[in-house]
N, C-alpha and C positions, 0 to 999 in steps of 0.2 A: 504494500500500500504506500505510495504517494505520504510521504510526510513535509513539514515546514522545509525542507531542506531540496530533498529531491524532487528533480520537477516531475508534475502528470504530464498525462499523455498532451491536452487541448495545451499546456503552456510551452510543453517540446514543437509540437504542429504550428503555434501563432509563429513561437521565436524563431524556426527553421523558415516560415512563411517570407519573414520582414527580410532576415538574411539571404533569403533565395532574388529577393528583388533589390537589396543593396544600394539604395538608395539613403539619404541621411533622412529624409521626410520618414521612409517607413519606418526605419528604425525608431525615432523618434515617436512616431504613433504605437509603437507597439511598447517601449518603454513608460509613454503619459499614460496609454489607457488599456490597448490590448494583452499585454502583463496582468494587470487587476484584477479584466473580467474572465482570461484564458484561467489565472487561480481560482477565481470565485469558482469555474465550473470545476474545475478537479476536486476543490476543497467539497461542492456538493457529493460528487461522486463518493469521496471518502468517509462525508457524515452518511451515505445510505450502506457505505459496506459496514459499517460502525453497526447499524441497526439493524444488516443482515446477520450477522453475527449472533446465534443461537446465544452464547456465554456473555451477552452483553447485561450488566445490570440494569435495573428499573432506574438507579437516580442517571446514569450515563443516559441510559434511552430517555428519558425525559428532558434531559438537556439537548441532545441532538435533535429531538422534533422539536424544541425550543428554539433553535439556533436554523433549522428551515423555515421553520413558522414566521421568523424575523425574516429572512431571508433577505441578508443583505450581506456584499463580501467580507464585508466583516466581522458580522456576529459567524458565519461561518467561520470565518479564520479564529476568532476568539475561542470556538466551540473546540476545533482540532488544539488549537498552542494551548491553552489553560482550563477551560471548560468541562471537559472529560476528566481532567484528571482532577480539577475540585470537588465534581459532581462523586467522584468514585472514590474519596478521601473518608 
């Protein structure tokens, strides 16, 4: 699984995308904004394996459908960095 560190799949595909076209504009767009939202969608991907996960706890699983519920890149990002593991303390 895709954690803060390693990139997912949508944010390897935007970044390979901008560097295929090599331009300073693209890079630029994909650093202001296509960056954010290519994490936002991996970071989803990750809070649904999170809740596919048989062994997952009730306080974890309730903060992950807390953190789509908001569904915004950053209560996701918040839910992956700190969230789960306060929820599961």
């Amino acid at each position: 699984m895709a954690d803060a560190v390693t990139p997912g799949f949508r944010r390897v595909r935007e970044a390979t995308k901008a560097l295929d076209v090599g331009s300073p504009a693209a890079l630029r767009a994909f650093l202001e904004t296509g960056y954010r939202l290519a994490q936002a969608e991996d970071d989803r991907v990750a809070v649904f394996r999170i809740l596919a996960d048989p062994t997952t706890g009730a306080a974890v699983r309730a903060a992950a459908e807390h953190a789509l519920d908001v569904d915004t890149p950053e209560a996701l990002r918040y839910f992956l960095e700190h969230g789960r593991y306060e929820a599961d303390a």
